[in-house]
N, C-alpha and C positions, 0 to 999 in steps of 0.2 A: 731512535727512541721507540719503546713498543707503541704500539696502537692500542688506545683507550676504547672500554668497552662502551655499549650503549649506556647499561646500566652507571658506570662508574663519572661518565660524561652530564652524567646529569645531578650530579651530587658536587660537582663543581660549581662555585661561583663566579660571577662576572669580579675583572680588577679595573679597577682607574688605575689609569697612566696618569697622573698630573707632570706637566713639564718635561714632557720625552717626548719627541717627535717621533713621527713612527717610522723607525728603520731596521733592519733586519735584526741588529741587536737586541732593539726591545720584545718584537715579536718572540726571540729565540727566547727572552727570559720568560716572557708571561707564559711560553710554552711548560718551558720546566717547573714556574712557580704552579699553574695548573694541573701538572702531570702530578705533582709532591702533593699537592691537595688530593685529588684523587682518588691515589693510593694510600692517602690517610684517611680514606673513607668521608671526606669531608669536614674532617676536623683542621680548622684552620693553625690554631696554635699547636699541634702536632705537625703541620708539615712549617713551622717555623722554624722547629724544632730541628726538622730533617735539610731543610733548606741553610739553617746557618752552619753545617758541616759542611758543605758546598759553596760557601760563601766566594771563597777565592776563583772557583771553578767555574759560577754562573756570575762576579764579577758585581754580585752586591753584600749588602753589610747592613746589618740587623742595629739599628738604632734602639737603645732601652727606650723603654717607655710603651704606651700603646694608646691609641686616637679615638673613642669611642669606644672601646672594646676589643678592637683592631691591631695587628702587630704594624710594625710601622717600616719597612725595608727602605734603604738607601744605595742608591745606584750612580758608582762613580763617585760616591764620596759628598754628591751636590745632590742628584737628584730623585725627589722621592715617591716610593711607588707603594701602595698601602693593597689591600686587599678587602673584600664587601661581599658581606650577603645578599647583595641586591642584584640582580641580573638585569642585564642591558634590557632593552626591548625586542626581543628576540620572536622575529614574527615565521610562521611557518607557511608556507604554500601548499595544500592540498591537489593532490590531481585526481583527475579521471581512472578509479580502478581501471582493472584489463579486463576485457571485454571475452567474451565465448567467440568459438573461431566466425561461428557463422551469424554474428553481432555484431556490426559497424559502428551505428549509433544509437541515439536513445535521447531521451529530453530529461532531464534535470527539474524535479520538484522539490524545493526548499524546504525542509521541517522546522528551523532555526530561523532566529534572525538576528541580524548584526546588533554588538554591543552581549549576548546572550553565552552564557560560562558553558564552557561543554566537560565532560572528564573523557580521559583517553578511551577511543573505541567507543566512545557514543554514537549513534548514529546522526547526523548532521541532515541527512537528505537522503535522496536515493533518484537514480536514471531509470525512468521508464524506456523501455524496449518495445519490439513484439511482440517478445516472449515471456520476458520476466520479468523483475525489478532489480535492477541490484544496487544494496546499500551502499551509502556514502561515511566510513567511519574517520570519526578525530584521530587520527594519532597523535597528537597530545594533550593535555588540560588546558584550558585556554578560553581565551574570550577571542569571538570571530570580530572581524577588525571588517572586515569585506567580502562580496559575494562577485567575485571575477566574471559570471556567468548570472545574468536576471532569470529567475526563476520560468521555467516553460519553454525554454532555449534548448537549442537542438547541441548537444555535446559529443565528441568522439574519441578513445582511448588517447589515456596521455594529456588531454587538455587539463590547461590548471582551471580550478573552480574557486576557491575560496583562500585568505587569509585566515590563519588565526595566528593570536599573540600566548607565546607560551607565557604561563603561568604555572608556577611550582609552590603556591600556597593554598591557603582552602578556598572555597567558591564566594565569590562576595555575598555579602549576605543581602536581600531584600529590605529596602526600607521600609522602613514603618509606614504601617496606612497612616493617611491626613487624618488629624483629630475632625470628628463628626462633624459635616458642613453645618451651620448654623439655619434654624428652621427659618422659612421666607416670611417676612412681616404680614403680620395680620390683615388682609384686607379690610380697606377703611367700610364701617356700616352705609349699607346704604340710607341713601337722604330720604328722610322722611318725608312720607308724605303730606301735603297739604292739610290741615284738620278740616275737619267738614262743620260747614256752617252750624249754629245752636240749633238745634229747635224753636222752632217761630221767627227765624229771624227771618229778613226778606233776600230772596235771590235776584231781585231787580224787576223791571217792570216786564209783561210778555208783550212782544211784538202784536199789532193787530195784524200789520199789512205783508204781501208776500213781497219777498226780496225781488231787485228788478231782474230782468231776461238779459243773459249779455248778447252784445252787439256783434249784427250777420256781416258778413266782413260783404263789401262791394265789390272790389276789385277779381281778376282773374284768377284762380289756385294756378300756382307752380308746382312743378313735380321733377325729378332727379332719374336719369336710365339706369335702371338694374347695375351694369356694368363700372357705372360712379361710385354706385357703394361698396366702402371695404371690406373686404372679407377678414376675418377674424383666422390668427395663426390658428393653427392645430393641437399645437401642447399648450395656447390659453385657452383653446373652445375645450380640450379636456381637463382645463385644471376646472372652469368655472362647470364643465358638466360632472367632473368629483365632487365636486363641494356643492351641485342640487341635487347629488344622490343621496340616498338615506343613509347613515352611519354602518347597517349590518351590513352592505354589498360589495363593500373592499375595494380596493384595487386592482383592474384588471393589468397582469406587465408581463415582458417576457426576457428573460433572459438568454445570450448563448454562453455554448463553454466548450471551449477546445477537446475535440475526442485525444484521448488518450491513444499513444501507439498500441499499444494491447488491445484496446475496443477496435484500431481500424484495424488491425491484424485479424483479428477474427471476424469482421464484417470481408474484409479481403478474403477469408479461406470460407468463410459459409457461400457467397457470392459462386466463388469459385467453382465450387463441387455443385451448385445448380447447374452453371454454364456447360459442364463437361461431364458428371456423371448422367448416366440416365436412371435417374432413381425410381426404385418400385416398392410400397410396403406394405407386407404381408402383418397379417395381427391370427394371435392365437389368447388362451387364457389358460391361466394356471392355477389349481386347485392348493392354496397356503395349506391345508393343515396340516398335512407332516411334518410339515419344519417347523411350524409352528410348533407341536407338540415335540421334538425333539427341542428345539431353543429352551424353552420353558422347563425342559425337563433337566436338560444339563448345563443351563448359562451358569449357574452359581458356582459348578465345579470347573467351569471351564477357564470363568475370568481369575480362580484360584490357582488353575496351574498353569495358565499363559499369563494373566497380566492384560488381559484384552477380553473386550465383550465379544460377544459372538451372536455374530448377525446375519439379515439375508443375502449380502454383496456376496460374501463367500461361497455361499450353496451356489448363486448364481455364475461366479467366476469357473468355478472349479465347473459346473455343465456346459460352459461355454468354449472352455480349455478341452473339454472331453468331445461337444460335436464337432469344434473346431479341426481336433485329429482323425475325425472319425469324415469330414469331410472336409478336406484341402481348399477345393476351388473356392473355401469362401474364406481362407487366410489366404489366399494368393490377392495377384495384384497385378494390373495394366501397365507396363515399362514400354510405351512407345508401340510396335508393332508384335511384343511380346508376354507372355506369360508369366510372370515371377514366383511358382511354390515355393511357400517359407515351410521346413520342417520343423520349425519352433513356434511360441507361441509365446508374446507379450501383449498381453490385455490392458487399452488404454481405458480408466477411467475420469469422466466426467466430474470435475468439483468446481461448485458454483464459489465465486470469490467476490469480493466488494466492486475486485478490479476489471474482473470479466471471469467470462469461463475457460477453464485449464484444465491440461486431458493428460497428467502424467503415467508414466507407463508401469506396468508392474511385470517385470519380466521374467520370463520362464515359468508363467503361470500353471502349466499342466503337470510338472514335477510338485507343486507346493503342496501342502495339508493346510486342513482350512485353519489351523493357527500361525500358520506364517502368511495365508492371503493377508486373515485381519491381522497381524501387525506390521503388513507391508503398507495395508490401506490406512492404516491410523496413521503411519507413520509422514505417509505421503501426504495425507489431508492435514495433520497438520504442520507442515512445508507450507501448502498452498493457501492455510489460512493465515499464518504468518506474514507470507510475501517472502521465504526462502529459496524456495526451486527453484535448482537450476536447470538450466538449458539441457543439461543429459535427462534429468529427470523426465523433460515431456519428449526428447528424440525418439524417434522408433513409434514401435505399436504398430499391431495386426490388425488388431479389433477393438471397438470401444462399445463401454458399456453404458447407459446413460441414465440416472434413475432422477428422475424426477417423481416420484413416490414422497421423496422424504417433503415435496413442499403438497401433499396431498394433491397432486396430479393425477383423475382417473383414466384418460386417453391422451393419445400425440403419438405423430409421425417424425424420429430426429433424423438430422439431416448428417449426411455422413461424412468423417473428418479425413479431408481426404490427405497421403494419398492411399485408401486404406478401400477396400472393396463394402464394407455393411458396420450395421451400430445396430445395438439392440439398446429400446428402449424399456427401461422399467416402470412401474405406475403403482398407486397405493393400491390397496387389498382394503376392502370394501366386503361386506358380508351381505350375499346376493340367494335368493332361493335358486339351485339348480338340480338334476333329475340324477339320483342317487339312485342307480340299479332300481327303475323304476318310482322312487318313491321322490315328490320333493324336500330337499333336504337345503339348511341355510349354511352356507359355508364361505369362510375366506376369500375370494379371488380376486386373480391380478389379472389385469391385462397387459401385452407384450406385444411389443411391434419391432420388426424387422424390418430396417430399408436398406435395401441392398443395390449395387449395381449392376443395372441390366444388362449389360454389353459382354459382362462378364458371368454371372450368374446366373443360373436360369428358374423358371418359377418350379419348379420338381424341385430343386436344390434346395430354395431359400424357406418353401413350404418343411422339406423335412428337416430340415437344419433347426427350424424353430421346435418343431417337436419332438429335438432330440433333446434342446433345452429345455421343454415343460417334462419330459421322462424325468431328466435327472432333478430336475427341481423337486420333483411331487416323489420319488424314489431314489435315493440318492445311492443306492447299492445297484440299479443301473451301471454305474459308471466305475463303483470299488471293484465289481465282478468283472467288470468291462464285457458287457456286453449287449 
């Protein structure tokens, strides 16, 4: 018999066997009464149709009449086998997507919770990594029945995760909110007070004499050691010291919360690159206005014929791409006892995330025009604001670029992503008095820092290296002329 397709398998209904034992016979029919459905696209009374030309051949016999809506088959003359819209309970096992080669495991954070309708390809959850996220989708419609795996658990390719129950009808629907709780009874008035005597009437007679002294006791005092009296728990000496504080002073508490693989990943590689690089950072500054005045003057026509805004990442890629060739030793790299020049250039950038910070790579950055930087970087940021990238996306890189400007950041030293030799750091542009061909003048600037590594790098190098990037920054035909 052919093999039924995905699609066509699903347009199949479930049969009750009443009164048939299960033996290879019945299996064989409900196989063929299924396959005839099918191929009738799911129309039942068409493949009745198809099925009682076959009658003698599959060894049943089409009873008139019909049970609910139902055609009614007969098998062997006695026993009878009917057909249903309703599908069994037919529950699905979800596993552990596959993993990137150099991806073991990851923990498992829940989006969903059991009892909750999902539709095909919804995202269900997602395994946090080192590196990445990567999502958890339904492959089918259904309601999850079980979470094989408790949320925060450590999962690895191939493990099953979840239960759901296929479902091939609409979503159930939400019940109605509870009709309006009814308002709390009126608290009863408080009790009146006493009325106050008439006017003129008498309040009793006044005492002449003073009350007596009470009695000095005779006998010895007793007393108790220190050590006899009990000391008061800790969370009742704070509940009773919350409740004689004043209303505005809150709660002082503390919470913990399990770091995420990604956050110890990048504490792991920041850690790292203290212990082993010998980091050094140089600072320069850079005069905004000519890009500034270029931006301004052509973003309108630019986002019309790219589709992308046009910003400073790019000026700055494209000068970091041009000192980068113009000096080697700061795209090379320490392999053990040796030297590694790269005659290429992929520029990792910096983008801050909910989940942590992510340095994907934009490759072959010295061939690009600044309309493929920016829609290599739109494209990549948003990957990374999503939670899409993947693992090739942040592999590799030369250099990394780090702009903390956008959270108006005016100085910092970034530390470098190793195993990568320097990082330049970016910072906002601030309008600052500086000395214009004698004269002071108020203008734009950034400041820029480079930390490089000293082992490798030396200060001649990381010094001009930086102001090979503030040329092209401030001139950008520097770099068109090459020269």
């Amino acid at each position: 018999m052919a093999m039924l397709s995905a699609n066509l398998l699903r347009k199949i209904p479930r049969f009750h066997l009443r009164g048939v034992s299960f033996t290879p016979e019945k299996a064989c029919i409900a196989r063929n009464i299924k396959s005839s459905i099918a191929f009738s696209e799911g129309c039942q009374w068409r493949a009745y149709s198809q099925l009682a030309k076959h009658q003698q051949t599959l060894r049943i016999r089409p009873v008139l009449g019909a049970f609910q809506s139902q055609p009614i088959w007969e098998l062997n003359g006695c026993k009878g086998l009917q057909t249903s819209h309703y599908h069994y309970d037919e529950v699905r096992i979800v596993e552990t997507p596959p993993f990137a080669e150099s991806v073991s495991e990851g923990d498992v954070r829940w989006d969903k919770g059991v009892g909750d309708f999902v539709e095909e390809d919804e995202v269900v959850g997602e395994i946090e990594t080192d590196k990445t996220s990567i999502p958890v989708p339904a492959p089918c419609r259904g309601v999850i029945l079980e979470f094989l795996i408790p949320d925060g658990e450590k999962v690895v390719p191939g493990q099953q995760l979840l239960k759901i129950q296929v479902s091939a009808g609409d979503a159930p629907k939400k019940a109605a909110p509870d009709a309006a709780a009814a308002p709390p009874p009126t608290p009863p008035p408080p009790a009146a007070a006493p009325a106050a005597p008439p006017a003129g009437a008498s309040a009793g007679p006044i005492p002449s004499t003073p009350p007596p002294a009470p009695s000095i006791p005779t006998g010895p005092m007793t007393s108790k050691p220190a050590s006899s009296v009990p000391i008061q728990p800790a969370a009742a000496a704070q509940q009773a010291m919350s409740a004689e504080m004043p209303a505005g002073y809150g709660v002082r508490s503390e919470q913990r919360v399990k770091m995420s693989r990604m956050r110890q990943r990048i504490a792991q590689r920041l850690k790292e690159a203290q212990n082993t690089t010998a980091m050094l950072t140089t600072f320069n500054e850079i005069d905004m206005s000519n890009i500034i005045a270029v931006r301004n003057k052509h973003k309108d026509a630019f986002i019309k014929k790219h589709g992308v805004k046009l910003g400073f990442m790019s000026a700055f890629v494209k000068a970091s791409s041009y000192a980068l060739k113009e000096m080697p030793v700061v795209n090379a790299v320490i392999d053990e006892n040796e030297i590694v020049y790269r005659d290429y250039v992929d520029i990792s950038v910096a983008v801050a995330t909910p989940k942590g910070l992510v340095v994907p790579v934009l490759r072959n950055s010295d061939g690009m025009s600044f309309a493929d930087v920016e829609k290599g970087l739109n494209e990549l940021g948003e990957k990374a604001r999503s939670g899409t990238l993947a693992v090739e996306d942040m592999d590799g890189g030369t250099f990394t670029i780090s702009n903390g400007g956008v959270f108006g950041s005016m100085f910092g030293t970034p530390i470098i992503n190793p195993p990568q030799s320097a990082i330049l750091g970016m910072h906002a542009s601030f309008d600052r008095p500086v000395a214009i061909n004698g004269k002071v003048e108020i203008r734009p600037m950034m400041y820029i820092a480079l930390t490089y590594d000293h082992r490798l790098i030396d200060g001649r190098e990381a010094v001009l290296f930086l102001r090979k990037i503030k040329a092209g920054v401030e001139d950008p035909s520097i770099y068109l002329l090459e020269m």
